[in-house]
mmCIF file of the N, C-alpha and C atoms, coordinates in Angstrom:
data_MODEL
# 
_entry.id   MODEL 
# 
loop_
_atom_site.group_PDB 
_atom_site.id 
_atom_site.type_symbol 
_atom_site.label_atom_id 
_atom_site.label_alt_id 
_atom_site.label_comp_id 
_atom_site.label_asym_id 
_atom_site.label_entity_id 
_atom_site.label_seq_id 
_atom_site.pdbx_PDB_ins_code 
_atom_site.Cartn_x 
_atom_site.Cartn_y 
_atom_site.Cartn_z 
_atom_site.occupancy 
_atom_site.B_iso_or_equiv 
_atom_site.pdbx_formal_charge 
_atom_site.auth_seq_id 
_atom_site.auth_comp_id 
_atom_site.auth_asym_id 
_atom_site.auth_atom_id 
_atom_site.pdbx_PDB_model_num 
ATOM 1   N N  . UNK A 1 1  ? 4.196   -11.138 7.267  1.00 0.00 ? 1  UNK A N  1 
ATOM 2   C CA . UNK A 1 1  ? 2.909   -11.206 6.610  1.00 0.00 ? 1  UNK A CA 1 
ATOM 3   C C  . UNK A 1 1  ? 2.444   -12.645 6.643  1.00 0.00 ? 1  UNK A C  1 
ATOM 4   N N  . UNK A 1 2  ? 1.209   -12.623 6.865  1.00 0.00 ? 2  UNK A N  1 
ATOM 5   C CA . UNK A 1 2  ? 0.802   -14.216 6.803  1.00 0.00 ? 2  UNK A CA 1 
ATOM 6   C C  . UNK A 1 2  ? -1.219  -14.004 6.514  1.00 0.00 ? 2  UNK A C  1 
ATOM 7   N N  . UNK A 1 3  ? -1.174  -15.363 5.831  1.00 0.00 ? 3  UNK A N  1 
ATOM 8   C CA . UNK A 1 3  ? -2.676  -15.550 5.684  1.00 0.00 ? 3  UNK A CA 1 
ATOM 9   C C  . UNK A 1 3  ? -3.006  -16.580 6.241  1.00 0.00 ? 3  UNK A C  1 
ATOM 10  N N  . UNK A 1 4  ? -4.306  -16.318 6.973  1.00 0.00 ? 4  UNK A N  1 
ATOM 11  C CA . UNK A 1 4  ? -4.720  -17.479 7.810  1.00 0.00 ? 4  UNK A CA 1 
ATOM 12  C C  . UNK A 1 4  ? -6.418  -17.960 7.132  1.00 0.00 ? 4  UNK A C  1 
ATOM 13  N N  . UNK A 1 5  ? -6.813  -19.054 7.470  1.00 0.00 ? 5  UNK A N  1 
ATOM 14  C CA . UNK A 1 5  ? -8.501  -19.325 7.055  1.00 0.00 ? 5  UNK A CA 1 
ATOM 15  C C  . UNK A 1 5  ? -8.983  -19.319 8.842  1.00 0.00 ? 5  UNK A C  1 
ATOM 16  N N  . UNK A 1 6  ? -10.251 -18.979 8.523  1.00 0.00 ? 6  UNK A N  1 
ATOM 17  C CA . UNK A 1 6  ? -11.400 -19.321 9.622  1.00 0.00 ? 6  UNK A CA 1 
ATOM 18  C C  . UNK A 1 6  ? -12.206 -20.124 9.365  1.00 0.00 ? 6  UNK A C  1 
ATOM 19  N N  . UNK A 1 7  ? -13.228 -21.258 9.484  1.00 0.00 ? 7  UNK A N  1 
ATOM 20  C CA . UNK A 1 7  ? -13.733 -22.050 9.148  1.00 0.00 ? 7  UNK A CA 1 
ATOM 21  C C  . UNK A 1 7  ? -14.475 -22.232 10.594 1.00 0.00 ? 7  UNK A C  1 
ATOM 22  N N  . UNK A 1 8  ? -15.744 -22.400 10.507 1.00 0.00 ? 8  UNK A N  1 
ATOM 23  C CA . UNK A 1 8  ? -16.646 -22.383 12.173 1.00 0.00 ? 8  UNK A CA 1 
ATOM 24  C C  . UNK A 1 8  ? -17.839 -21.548 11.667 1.00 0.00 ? 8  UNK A C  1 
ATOM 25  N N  . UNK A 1 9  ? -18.022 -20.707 13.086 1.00 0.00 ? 9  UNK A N  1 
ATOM 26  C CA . UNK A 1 9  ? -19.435 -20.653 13.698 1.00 0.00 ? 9  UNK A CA 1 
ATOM 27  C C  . UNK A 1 9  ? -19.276 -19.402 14.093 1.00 0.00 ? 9  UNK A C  1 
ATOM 28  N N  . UNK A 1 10 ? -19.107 -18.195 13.696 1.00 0.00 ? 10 UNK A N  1 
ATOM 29  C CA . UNK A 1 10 ? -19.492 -16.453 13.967 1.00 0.00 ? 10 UNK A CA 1 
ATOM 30  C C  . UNK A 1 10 ? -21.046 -15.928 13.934 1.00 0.00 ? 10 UNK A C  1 
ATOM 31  N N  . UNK A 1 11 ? -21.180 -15.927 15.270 1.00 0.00 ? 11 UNK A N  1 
ATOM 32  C CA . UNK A 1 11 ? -22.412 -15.129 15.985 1.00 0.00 ? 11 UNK A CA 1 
ATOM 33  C C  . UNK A 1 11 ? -23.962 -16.198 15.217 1.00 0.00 ? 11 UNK A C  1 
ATOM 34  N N  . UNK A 1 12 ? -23.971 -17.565 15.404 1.00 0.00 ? 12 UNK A N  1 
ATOM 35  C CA . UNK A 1 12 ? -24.666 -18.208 15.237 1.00 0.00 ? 12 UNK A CA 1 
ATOM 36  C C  . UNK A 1 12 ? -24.657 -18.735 13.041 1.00 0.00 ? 12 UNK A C  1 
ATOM 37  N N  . UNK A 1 13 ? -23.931 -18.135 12.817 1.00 0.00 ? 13 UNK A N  1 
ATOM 38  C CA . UNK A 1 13 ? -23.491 -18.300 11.383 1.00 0.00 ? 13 UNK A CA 1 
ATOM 39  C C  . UNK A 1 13 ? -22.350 -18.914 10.883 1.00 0.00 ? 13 UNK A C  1 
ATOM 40  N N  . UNK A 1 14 ? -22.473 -20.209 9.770  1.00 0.00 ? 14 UNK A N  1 
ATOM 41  C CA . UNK A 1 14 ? -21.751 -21.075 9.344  1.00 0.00 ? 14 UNK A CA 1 
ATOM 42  C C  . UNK A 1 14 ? -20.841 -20.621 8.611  1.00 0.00 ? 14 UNK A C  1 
ATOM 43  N N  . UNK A 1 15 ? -19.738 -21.020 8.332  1.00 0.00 ? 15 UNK A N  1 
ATOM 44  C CA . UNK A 1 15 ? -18.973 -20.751 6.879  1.00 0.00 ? 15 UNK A CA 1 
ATOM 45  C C  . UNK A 1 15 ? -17.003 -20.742 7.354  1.00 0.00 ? 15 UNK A C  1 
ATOM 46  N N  . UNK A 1 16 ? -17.059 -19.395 6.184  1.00 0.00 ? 16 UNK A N  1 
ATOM 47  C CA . UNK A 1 16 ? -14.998 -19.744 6.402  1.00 0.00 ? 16 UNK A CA 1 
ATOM 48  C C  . UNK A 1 16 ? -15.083 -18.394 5.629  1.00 0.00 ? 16 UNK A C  1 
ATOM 49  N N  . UNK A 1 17 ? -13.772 -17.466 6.134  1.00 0.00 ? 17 UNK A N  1 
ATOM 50  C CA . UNK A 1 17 ? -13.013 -16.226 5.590  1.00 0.00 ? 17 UNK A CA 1 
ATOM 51  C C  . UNK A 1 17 ? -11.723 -16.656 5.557  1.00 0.00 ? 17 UNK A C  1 
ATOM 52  N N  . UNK A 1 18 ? -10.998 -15.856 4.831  1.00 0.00 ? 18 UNK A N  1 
ATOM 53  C CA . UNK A 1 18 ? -9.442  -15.970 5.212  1.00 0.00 ? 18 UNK A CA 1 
ATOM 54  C C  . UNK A 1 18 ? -9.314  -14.420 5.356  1.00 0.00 ? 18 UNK A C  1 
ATOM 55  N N  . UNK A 1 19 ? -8.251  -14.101 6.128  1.00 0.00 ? 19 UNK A N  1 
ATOM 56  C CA . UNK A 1 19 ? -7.883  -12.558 6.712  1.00 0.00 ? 19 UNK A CA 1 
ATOM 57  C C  . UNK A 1 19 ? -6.047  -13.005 6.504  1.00 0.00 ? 19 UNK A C  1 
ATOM 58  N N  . UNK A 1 20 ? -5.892  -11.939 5.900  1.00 0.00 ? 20 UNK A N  1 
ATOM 59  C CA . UNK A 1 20 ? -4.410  -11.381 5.950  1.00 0.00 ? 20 UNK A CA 1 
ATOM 60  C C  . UNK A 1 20 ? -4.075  -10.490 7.258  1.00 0.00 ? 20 UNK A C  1 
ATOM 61  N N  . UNK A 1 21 ? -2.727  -10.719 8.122  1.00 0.00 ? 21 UNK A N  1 
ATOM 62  C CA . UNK A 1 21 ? -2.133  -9.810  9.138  1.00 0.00 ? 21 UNK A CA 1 
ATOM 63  C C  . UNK A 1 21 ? -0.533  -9.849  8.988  1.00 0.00 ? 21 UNK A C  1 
ATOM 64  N N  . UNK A 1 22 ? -0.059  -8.703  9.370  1.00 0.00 ? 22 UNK A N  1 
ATOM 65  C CA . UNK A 1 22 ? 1.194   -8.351  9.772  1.00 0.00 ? 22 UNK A CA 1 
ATOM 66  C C  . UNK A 1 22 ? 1.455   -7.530  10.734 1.00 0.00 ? 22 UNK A C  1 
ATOM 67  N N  . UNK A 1 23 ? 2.283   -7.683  11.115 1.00 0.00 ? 23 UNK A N  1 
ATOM 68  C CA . UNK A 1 23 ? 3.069   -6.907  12.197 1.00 0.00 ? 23 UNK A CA 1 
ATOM 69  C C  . UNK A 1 23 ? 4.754   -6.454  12.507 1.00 0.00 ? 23 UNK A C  1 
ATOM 70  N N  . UNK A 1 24 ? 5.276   -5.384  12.491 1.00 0.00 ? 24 UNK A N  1 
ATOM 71  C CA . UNK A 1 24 ? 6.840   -5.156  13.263 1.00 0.00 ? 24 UNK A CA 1 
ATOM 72  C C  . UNK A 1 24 ? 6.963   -5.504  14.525 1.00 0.00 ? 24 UNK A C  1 
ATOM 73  N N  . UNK A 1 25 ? 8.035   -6.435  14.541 1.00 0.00 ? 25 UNK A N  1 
ATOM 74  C CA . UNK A 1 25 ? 8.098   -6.579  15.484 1.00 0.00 ? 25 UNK A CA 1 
ATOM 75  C C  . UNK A 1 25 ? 9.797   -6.712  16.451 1.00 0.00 ? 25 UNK A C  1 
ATOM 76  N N  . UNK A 1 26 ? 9.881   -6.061  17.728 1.00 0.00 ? 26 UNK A N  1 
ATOM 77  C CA . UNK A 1 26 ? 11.346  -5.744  17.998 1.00 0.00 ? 26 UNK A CA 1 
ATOM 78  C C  . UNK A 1 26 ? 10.970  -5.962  19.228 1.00 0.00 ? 26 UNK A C  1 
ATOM 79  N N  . UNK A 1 27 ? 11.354  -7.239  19.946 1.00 0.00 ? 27 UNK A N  1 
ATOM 80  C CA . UNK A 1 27 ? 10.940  -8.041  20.942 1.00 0.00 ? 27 UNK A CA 1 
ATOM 81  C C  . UNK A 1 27 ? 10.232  -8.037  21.851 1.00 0.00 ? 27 UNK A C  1 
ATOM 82  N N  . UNK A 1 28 ? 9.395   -7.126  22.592 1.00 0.00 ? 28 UNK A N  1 
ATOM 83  C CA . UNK A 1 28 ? 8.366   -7.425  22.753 1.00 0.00 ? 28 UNK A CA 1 
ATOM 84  C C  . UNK A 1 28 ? 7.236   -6.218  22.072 1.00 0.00 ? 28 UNK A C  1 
ATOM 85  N N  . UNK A 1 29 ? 7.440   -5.820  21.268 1.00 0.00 ? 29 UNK A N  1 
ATOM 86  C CA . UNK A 1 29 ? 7.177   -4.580  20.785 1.00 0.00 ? 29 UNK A CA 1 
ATOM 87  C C  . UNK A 1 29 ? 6.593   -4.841  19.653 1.00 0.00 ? 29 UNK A C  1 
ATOM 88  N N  . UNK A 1 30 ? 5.295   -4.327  19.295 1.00 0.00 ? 30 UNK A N  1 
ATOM 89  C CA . UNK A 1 30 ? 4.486   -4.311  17.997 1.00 0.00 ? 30 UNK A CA 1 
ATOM 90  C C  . UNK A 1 30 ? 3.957   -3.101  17.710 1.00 0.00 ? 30 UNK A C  1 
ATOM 91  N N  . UNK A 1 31 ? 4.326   -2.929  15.938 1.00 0.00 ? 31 UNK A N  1 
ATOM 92  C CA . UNK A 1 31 ? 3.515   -1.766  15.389 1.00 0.00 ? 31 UNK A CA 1 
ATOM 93  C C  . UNK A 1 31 ? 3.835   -2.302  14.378 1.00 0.00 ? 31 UNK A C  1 
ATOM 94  N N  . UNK A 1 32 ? 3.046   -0.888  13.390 1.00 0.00 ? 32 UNK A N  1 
ATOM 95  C CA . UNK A 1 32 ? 2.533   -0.809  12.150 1.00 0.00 ? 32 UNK A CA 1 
ATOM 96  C C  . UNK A 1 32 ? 1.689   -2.178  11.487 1.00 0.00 ? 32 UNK A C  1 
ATOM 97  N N  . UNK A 1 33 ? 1.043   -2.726  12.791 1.00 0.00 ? 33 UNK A N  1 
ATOM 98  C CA . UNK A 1 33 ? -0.268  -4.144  12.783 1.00 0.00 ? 33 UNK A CA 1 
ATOM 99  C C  . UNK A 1 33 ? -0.786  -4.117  11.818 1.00 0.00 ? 33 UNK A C  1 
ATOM 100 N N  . UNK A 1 34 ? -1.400  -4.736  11.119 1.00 0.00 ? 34 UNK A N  1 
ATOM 101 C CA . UNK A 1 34 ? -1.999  -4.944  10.095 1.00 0.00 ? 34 UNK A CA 1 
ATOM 102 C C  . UNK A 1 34 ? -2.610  -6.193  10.069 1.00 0.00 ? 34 UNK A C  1 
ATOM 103 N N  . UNK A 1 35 ? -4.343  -6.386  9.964  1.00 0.00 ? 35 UNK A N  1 
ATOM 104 C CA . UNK A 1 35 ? -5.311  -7.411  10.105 1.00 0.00 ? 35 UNK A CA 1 
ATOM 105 C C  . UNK A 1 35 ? -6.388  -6.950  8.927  1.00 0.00 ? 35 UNK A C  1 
ATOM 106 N N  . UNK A 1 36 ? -7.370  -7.461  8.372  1.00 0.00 ? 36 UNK A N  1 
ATOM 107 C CA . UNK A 1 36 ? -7.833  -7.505  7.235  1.00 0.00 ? 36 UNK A CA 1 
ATOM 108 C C  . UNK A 1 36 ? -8.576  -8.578  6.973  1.00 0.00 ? 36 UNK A C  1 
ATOM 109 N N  . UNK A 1 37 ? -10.209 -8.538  6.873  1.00 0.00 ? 37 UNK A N  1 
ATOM 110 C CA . UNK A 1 37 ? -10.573 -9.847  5.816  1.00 0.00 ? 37 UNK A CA 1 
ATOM 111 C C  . UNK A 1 37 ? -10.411 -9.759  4.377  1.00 0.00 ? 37 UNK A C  1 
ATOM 112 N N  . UNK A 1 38 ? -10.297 -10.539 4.030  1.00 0.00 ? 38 UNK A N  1 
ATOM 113 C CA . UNK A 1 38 ? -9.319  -10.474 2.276  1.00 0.00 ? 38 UNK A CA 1 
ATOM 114 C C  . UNK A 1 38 ? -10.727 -10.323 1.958  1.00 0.00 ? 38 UNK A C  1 
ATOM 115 N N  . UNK A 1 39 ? -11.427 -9.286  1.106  1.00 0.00 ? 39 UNK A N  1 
ATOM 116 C CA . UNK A 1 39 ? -12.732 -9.142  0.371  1.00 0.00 ? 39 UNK A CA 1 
ATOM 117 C C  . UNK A 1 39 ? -12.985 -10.143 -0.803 1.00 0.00 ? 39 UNK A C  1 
ATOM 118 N N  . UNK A 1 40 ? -14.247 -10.760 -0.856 1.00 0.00 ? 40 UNK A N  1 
ATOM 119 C CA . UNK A 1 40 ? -15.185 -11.776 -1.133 1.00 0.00 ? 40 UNK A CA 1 
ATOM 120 C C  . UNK A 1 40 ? -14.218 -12.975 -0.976 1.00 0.00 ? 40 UNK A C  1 
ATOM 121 N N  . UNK A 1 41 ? -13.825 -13.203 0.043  1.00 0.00 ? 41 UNK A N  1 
ATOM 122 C CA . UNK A 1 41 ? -13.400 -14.656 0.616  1.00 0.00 ? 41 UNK A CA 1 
ATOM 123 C C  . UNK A 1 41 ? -14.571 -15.560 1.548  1.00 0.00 ? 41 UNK A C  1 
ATOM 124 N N  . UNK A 1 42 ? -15.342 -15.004 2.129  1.00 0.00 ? 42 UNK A N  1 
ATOM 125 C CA . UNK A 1 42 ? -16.679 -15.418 2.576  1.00 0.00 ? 42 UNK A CA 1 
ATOM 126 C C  . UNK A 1 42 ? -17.124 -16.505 1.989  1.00 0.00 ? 42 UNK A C  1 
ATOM 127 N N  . UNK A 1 43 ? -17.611 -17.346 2.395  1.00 0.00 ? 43 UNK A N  1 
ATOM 128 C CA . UNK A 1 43 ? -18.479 -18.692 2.311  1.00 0.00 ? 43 UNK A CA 1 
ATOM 129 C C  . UNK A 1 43 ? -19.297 -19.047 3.045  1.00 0.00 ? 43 UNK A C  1 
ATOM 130 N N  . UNK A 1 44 ? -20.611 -19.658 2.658  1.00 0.00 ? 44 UNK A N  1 
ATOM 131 C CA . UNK A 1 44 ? -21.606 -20.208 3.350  1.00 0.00 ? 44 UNK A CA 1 
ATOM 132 C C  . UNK A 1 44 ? -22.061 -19.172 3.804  1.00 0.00 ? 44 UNK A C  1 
ATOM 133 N N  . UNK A 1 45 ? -22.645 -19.161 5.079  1.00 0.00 ? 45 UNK A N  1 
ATOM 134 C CA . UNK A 1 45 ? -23.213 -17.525 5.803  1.00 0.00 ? 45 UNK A CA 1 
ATOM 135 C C  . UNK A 1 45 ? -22.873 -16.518 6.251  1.00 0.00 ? 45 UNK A C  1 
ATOM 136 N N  . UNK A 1 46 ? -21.450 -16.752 5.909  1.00 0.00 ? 46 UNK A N  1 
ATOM 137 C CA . UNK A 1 46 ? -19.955 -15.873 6.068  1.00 0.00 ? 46 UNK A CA 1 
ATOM 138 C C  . UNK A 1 46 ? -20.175 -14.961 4.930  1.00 0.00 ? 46 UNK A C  1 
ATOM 139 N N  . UNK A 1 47 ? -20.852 -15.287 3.809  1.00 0.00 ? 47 UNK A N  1 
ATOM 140 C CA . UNK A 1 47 ? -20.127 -14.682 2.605  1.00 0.00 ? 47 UNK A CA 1 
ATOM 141 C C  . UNK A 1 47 ? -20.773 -13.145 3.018  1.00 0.00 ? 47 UNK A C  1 
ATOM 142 N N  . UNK A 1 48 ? -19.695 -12.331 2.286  1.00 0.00 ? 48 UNK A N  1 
ATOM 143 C CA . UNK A 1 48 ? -20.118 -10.621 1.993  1.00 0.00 ? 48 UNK A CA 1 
ATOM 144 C C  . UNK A 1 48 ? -19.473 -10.676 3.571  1.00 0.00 ? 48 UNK A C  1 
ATOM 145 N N  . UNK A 1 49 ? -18.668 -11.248 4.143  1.00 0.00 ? 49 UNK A N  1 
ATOM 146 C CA . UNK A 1 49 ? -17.813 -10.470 5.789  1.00 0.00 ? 49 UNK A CA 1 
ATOM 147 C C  . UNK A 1 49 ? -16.776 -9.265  5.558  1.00 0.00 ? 49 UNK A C  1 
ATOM 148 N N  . UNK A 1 50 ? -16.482 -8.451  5.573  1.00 0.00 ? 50 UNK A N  1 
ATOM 149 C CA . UNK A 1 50 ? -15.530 -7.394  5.642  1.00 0.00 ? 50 UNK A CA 1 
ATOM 150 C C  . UNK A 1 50 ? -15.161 -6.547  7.120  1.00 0.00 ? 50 UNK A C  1 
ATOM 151 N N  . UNK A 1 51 ? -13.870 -6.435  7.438  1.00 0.00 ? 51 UNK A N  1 
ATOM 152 C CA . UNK A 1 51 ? -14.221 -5.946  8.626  1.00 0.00 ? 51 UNK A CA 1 
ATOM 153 C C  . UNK A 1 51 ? -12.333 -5.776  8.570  1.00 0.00 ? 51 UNK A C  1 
ATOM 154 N N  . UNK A 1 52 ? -11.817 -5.487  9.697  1.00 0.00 ? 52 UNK A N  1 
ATOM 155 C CA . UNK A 1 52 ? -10.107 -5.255  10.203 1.00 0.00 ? 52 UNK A CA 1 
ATOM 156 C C  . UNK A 1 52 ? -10.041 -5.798  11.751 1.00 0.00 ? 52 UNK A C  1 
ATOM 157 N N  . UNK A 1 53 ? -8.708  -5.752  12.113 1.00 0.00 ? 53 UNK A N  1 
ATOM 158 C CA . UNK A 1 53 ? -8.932  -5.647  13.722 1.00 0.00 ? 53 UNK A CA 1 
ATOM 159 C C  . UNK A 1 53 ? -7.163  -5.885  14.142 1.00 0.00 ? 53 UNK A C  1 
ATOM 160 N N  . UNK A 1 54 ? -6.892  -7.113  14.530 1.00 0.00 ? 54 UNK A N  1 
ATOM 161 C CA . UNK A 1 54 ? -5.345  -7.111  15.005 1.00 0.00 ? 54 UNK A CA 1 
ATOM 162 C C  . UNK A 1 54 ? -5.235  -8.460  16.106 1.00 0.00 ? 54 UNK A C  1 
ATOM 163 N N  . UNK A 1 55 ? -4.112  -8.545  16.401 1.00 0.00 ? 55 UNK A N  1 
ATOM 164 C CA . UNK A 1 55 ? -3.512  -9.785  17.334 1.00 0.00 ? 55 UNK A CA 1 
ATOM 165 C C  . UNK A 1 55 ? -2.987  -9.090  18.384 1.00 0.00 ? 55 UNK A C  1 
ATOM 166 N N  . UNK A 1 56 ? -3.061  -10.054 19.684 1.00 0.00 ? 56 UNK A N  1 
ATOM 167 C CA . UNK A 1 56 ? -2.124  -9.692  20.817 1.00 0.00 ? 56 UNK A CA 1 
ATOM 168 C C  . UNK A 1 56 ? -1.690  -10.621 20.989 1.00 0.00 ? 56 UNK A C  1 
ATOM 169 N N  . UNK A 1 57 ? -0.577  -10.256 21.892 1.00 0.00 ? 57 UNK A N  1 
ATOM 170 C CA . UNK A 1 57 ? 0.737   -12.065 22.533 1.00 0.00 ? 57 UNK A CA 1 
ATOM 171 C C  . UNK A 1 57 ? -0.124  -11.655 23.371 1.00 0.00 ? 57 UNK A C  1 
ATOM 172 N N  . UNK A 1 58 ? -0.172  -12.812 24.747 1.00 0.00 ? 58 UNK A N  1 
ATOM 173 C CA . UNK A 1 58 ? -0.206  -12.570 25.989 1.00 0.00 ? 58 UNK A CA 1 
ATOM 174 C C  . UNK A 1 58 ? 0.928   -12.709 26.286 1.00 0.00 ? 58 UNK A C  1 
ATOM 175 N N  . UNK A 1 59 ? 0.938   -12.926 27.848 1.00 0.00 ? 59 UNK A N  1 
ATOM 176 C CA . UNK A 1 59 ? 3.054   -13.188 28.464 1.00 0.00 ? 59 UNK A CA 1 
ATOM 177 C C  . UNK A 1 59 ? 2.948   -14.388 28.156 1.00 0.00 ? 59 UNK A C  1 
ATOM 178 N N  . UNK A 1 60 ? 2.418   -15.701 27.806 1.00 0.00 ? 60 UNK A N  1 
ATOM 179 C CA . UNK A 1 60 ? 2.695   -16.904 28.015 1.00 0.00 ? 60 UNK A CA 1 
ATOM 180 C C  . UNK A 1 60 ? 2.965   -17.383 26.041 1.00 0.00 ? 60 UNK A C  1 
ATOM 181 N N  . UNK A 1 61 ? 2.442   -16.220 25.359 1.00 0.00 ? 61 UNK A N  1 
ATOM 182 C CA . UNK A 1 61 ? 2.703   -16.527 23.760 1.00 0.00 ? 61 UNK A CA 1 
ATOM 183 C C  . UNK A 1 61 ? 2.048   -16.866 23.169 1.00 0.00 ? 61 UNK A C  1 
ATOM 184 N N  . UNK A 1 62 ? 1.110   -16.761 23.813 1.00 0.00 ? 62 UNK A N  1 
ATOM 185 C CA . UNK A 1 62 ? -0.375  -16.868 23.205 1.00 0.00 ? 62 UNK A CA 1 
ATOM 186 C C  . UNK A 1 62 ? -1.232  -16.186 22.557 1.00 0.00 ? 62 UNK A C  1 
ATOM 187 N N  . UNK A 1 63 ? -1.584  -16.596 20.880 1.00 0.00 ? 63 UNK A N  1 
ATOM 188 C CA . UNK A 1 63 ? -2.092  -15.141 20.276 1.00 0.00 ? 63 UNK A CA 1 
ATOM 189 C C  . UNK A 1 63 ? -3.445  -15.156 20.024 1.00 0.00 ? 63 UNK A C  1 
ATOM 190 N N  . UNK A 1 64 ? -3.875  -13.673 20.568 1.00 0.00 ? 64 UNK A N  1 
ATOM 191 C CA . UNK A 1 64 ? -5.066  -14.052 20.741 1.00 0.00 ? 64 UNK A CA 1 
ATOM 192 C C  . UNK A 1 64 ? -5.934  -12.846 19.808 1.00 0.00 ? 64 UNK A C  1 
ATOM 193 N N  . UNK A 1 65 ? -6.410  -13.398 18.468 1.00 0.00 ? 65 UNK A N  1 
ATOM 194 C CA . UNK A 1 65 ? -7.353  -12.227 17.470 1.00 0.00 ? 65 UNK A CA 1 
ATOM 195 C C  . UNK A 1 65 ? -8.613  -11.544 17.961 1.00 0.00 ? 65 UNK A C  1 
ATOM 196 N N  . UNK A 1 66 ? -8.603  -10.751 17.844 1.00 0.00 ? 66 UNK A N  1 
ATOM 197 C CA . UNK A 1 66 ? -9.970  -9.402  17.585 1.00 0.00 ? 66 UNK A CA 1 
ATOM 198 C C  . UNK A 1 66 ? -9.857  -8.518  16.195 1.00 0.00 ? 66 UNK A C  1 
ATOM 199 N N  . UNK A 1 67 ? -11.034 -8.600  16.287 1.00 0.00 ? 67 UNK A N  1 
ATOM 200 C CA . UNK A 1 67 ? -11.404 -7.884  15.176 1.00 0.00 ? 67 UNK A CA 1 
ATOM 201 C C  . UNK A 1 67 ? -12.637 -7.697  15.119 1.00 0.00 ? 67 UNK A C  1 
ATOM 202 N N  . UNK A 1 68 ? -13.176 -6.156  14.207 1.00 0.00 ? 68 UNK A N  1 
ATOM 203 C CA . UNK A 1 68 ? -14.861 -5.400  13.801 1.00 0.00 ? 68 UNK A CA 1 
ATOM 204 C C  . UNK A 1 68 ? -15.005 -5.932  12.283 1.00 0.00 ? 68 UNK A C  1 
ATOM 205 N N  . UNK A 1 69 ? -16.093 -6.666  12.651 1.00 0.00 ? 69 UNK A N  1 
ATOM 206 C CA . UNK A 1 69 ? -16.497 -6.812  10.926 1.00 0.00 ? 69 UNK A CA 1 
ATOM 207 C C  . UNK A 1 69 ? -18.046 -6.856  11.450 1.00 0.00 ? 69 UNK A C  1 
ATOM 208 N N  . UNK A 1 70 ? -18.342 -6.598  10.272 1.00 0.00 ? 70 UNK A N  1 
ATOM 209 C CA . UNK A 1 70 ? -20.059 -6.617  9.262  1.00 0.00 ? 70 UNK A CA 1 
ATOM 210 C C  . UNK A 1 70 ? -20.166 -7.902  8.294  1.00 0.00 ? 70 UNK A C  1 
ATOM 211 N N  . UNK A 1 71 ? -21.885 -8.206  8.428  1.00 0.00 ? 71 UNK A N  1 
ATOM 212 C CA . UNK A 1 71 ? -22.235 -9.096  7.780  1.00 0.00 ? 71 UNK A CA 1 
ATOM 213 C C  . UNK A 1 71 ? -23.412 -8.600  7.240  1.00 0.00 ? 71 UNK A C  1 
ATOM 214 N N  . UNK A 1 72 ? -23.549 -9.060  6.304  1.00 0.00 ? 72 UNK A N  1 
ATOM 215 C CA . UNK A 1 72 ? -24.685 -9.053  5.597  1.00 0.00 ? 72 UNK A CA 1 
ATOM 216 C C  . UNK A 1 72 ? -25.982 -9.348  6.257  1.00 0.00 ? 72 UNK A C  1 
ATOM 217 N N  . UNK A 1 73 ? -27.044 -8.340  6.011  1.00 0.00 ? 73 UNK A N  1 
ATOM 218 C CA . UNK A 1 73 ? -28.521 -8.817  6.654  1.00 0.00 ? 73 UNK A CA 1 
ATOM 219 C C  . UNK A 1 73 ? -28.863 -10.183 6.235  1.00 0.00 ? 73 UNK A C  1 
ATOM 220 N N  . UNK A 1 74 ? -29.072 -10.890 6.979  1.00 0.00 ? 74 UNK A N  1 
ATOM 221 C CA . UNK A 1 74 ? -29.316 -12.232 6.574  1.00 0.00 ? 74 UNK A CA 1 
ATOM 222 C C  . UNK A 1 74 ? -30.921 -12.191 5.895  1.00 0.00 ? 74 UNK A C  1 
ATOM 223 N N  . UNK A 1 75 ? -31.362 -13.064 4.547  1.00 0.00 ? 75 UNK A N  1 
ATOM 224 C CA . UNK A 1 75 ? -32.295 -12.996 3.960  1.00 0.00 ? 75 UNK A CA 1 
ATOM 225 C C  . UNK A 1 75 ? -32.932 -14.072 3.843  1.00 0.00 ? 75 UNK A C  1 
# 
């Protein structure tokens, strides 16, 4: 289990989330994934983000996030 922050620039919008993920893992093998934005962690034009998604290794160990989230109509 681990929590990470985002802090940047999503789809022309400022701010920072933090998302919780986990994963099993039995060497090169992943399940029961688990990704998550932690609800009202949003800031700046981030705030109100909710969404899930997950991590991949590549072969070289490189992890690389996706994830579906929603934002708020901007006003």
């Amino acid at each position: 289990m681990a929590m990470e922050s985002f802090e940047g620039f999503l789809c022309g919008r400022s701010g920072s989330f933090n998302f919780a993920h986990s994963a099993t893992t039995s060497g090169s093998d992943r399940s029961a994934e688990f990704f998550t934005v932690v609800p009202t962690s949003g800031t700046g034009e981030l705030t109100g983000i909710h969404g899930a998604g997950g991590i991949t290794v590549d072969g070289e160990g490189a992890h690389h996030i996706w994830f579906d989230y929603e934002l708020p109509t901007a006003g």
